[in-house]
C-alpha positions as CSV (number, residue, x, y, z in Angstrom):
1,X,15.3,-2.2,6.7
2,X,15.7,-3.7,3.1
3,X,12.9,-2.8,0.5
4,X,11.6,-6.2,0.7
5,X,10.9,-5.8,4.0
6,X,9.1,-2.7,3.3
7,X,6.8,-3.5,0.8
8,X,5.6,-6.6,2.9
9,X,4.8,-4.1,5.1
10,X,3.4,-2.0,2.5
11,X,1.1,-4.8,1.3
12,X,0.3,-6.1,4.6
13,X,-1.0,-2.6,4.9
14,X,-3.3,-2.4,1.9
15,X,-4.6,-5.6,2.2
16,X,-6.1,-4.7,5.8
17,X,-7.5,-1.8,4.2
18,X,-5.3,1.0,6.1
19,X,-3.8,2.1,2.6
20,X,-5.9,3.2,-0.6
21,X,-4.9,2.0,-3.8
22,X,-3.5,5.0,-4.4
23,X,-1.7,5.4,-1.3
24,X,-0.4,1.8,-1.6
25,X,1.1,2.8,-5.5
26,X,2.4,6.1,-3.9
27,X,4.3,4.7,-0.8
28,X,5.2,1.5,-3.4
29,X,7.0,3.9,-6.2
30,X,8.4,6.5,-3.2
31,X,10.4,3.1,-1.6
32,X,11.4,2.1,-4.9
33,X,12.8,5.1,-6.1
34,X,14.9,5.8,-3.2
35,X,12.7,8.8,-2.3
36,X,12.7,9.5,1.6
37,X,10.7,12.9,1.3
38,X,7.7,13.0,3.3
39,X,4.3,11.2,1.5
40,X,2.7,14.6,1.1
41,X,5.5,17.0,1.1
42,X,5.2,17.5,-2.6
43,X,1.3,18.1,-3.0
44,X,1.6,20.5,0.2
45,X,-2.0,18.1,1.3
46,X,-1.6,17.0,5.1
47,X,-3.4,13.7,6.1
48,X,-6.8,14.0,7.9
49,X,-7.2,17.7,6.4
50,X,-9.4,17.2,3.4
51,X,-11.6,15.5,5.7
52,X,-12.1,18.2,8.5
53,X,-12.6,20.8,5.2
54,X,-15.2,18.7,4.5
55,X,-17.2,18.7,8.1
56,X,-20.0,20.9,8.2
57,X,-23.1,20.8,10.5
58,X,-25.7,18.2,9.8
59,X,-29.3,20.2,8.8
60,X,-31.2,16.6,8.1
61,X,-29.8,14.9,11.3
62,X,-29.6,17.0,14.1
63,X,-31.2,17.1,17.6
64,X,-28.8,20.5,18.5
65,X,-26.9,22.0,16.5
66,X,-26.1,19.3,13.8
67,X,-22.7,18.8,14.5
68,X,-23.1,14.8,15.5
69,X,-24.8,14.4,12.4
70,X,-21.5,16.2,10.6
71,X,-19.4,14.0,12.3
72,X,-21.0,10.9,11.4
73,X,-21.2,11.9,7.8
74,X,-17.3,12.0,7.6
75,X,-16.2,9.4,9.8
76,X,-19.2,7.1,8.5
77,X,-19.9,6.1,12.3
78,X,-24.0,6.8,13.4
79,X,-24.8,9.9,14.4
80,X,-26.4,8.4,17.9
81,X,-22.5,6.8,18.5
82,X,-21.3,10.6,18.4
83,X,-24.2,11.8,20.6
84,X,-23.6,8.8,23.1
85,X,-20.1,10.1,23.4
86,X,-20.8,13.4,24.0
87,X,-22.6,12.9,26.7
88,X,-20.6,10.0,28.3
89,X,-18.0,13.1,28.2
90,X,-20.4,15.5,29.7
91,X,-21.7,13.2,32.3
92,X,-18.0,11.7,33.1
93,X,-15.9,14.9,32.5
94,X,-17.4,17.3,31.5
95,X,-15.6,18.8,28.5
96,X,-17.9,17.5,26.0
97,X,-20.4,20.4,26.1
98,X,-17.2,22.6,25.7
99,X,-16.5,20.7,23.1
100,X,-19.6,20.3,21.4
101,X,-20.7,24.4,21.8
102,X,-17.2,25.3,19.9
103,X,-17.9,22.6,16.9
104,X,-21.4,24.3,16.9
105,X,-20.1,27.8,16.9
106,X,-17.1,27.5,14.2
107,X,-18.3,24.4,12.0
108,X,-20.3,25.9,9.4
109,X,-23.3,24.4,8.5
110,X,-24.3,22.7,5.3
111,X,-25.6,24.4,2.3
């Protein structure tokens, strides 16, 4: 694919919203310099990780254990949306309680 091509792509991209500025002036000076490395090789940082470092249990919103409240606060989605889908997948499945008791157990709570 030609670099025009690419940074349409790119653009398209940012002006949806799916890049950052920052991401959009990273990926942007990557094509143009020819670099094919991948976007976070260099900084050692994997996409998505910062965010679960950040998730901790909720101890303002919380009907449990706090960890809907967590999630909400890092995916910016309501808390009741995450407690709604737990217990569609408790009622349907049945692995949300799974789920939720090992978030509870080994996401930390808040300070």
């Amino acid at each position: 694919m030609s670099d025009s091509i690419e940074l349409e792509k790119l653009a398209e991209l940012h002006q949806r919203g799916v890049l950052s500025a920052e991401e959009f002036a990273r990926a942007k000076e990557r094509l143009l310099s020819g670099s094919t490395a991948k976007p976070h090789a260099a900084s050692g940082e994997i996409p998505g990780m910062a965010a679960i470092n950040e998730l901790r249990r909720s101890r303002e919103d919380r009907w449990l254990g706090g960890v809907c409240g967590g999630i909400s606060r890092i995916t910016g989605i309501d808390a009741w949306i995450w407690r709604l889908l737990f217990t569609l997948l408790v009622l349907c499945v049945g692995t949300g309680l799974f789920v939720y008791v090992l978030l509870w157990i080994f996401v930390p709570e808040d300070q």
